[in-house]
N, C-alpha and C positions, 0 to 999 in steps of 0.2 A: 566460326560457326557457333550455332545456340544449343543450349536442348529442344525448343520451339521447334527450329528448323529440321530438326533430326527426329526428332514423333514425327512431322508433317509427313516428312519423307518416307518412314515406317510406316506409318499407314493410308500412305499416297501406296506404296510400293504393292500393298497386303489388296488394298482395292479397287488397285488397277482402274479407277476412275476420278474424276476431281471433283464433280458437283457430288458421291458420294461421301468423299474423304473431307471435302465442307461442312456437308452433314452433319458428318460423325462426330468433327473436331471444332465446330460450332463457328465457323469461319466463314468470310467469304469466298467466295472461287477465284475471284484474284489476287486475294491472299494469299491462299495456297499457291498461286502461282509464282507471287512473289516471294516466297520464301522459298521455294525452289529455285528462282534464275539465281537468289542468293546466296546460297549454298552451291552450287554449280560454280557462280564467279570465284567466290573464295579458293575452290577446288580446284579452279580453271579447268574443268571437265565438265563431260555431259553424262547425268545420271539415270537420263530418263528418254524415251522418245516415244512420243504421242502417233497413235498412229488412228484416225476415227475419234471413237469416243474412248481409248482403251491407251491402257499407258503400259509399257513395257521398262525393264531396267536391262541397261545399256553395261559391257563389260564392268567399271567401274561405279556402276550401281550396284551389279553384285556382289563386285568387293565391299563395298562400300557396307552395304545392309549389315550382316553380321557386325561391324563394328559399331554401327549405330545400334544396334539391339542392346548390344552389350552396354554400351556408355549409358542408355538411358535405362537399362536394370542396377547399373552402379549405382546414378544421381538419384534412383528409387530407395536402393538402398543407405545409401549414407542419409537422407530424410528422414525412414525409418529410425536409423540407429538415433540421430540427433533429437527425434520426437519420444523416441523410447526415453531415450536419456535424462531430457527436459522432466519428463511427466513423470519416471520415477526413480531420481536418484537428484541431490544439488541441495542447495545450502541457502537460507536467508539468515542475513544478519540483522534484525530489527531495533533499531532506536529507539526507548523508550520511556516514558516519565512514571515515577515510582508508583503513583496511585493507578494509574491505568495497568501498568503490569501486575501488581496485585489484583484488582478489581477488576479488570476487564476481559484481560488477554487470556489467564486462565481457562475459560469457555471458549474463544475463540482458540487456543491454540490446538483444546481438544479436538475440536470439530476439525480441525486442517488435516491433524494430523491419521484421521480415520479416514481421509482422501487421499493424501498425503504422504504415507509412512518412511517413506525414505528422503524424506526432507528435511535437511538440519537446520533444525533454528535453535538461530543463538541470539538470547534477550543484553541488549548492553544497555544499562542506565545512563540516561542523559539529560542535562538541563535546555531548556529553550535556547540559550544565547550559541549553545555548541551546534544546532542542527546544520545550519548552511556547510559548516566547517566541514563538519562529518558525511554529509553527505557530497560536497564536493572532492572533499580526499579519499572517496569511494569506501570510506572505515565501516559506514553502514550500508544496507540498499533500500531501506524506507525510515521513516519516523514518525511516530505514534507520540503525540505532547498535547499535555493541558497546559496554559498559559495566559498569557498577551497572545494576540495575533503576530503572527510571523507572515513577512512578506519580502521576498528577493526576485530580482529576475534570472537567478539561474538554477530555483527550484520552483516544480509546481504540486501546484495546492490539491489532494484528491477528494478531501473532507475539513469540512470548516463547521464544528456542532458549538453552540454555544452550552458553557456550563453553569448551573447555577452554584453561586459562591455562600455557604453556612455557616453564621457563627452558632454554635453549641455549647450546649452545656451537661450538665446531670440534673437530671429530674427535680432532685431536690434543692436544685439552687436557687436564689431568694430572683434573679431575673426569670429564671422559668415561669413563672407564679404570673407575668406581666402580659398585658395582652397586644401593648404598645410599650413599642421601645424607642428613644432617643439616645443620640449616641453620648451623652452627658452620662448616661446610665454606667458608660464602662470605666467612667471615674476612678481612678483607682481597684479597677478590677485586676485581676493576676492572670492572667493569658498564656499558654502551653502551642507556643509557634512555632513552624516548619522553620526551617533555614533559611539567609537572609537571602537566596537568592529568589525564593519565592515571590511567583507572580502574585495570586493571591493573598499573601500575607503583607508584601508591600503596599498595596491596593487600602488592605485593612487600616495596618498602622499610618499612611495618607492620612486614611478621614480620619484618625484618632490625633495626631498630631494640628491637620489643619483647623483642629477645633480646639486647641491649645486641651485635648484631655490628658492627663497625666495616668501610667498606666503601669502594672508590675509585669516583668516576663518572669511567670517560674519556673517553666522549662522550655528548654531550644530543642528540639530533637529532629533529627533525619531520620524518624521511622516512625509515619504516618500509623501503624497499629501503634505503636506506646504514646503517641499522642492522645488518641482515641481512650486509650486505656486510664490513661491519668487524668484524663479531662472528666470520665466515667465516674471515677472515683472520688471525684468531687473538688480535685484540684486547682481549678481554674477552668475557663471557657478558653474552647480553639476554633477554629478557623480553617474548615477544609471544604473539598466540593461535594456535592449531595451524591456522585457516585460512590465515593470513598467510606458514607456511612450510614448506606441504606441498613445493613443489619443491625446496626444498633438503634436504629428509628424505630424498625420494627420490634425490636425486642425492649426498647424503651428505656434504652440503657443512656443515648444522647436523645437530646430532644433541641430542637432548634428555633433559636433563642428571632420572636418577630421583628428580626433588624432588617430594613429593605435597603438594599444595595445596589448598584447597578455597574458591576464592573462587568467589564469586558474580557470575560476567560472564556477560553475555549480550547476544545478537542480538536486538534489535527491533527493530520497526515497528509507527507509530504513523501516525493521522489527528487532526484535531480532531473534538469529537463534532456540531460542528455543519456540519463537513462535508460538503459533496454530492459523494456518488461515481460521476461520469461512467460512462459503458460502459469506456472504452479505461483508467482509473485503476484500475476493479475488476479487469483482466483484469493490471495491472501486479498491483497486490497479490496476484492469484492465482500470476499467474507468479513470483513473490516469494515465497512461499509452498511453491511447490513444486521451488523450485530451491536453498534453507537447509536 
């Protein structure tokens, strides 16, 4: 027996009619009917008998009733409890690339978390090449990356934004001053670069090398603000994406040096495809979504 069968019957029993209890329970009348002879065969009894237009319950319909009451206020309530649960209490563990958790997630996590309060999220740093990994040994339950494009078949894609890629400098640097830039220009320039796993930095140094330019690195660093910062102060030109340094644009601290590039980086977000997407995960991804 169903729950299906067991309402039909509860309220087959309650209205003693069957083109009513169609009505009620938005079905046809032979459906109702068939889900009664089916619940009768499974029972091998008869729970009902039709007498006219009026339907009566038969000994073992009246046993029967109260126990169906019950089982379908239980299946009512463990729904309850498991919807309660979903929507305010459970954990995400988000995958995510270092500039976007600075720069992005910030405001998004605020906003979640005023819908959300009892939701733990926990931010883990990660590079493009690890997402499949992680999200198939279930270590994350989504991934937020700037990059190259990622593509597998046993993750799908929720968001694919393309980013634009910036080399910078400080104001006072003698290329800021240009209004056209060739890439001959960065000739022995001194460059302040993300780490070698870096999508767009490999991208960079590409066209630098395939143009046989010669170039200095002054600092290598994994922390996109001290890059920003040394770049600032006149150190040398970097190489990061236009979300990473809108406030220094505005405050005119970097200024972005007229190199036209056409790499292929982008913001995504990904699930595994055998992923179940909770209520309060879907509404991360929506909010995710509308906040890139």
């Amino acid at each position: 027996m169903d729950l299906k069968q067991l309402k039909t019957f509860v309220v087959l029993s309650k209205n003693k009619n069957y083109t009513k209890t169609a009505d009620e329970l938005g079905y046809a009348q032979s459906s109702i009917s068939a889900q009664i002879q089916q619940l009768e065969q499974e029972l091998n009894t008869k729970l009902l008998d039709r007498i006219g237009k009026r339907v009566f319950l038969t000994a073992e319909g009246e046993m029967l009733l109260p126990c169906a009451i019950e089982m379908l206020a239980l299946a009512s309530n463990i729904k309850d409890r498991i919807d309660s649960s979903l929507s305010s209490s459970g954990q995400l563990i988000i995958g995510v690339s270092e500039s976007l958790c600075i720069f992005k997630l910030p405001e998004i996590v605020d906003i979640f978390k005023k819908s959300h309060p009892n939701i733990l999220l926990q931010l883990k740093l990660i590079e493009n090449d690890q997402v499949v990994q992680q999200l198939t040994d279930n270590t994350i339950d989504i991934a937020l990356t700037i990059g190259n494009p990622i593509e597998h078949p046993s993750i799908t894609s929720l968001l694919k934004k393309r980013e634009e890629i910036l080399v910078l400098s400080a104001p006072t640097h003698p290329l800021a001053s240009k209004n056209v830039l060739d890439i001959k220009d960065f000739t022995n320039q001194r460059l302040i670069l993300t780490g070698l796993g870096c999508n767009y930095r490999t991208a960079f140094e590409y066209d630098l090398k395939s143009h046989g330019i010669t170039y200095q690195i002054a600092l290598e660093a994994g922390s996109v603000q001290a890059i920003k910062e040394m770049a600032a102060s006149g150190l040398g030109l970097c190489v990061l994406p236009n979300l990473a340094v809108r406030k220094e644009r505005s405050a005119n601290l970097l200024v972005p040096l007229p190199y036209k590039n056409d790499y292929k980086i982008y913001i995504q977000l990904f699930c595994h495809n055998s992923k179940w997407i909770s209520p309060y995960l879907a509404d991360f991804i929506e909010l995710v979504k509308k906040s890139i």
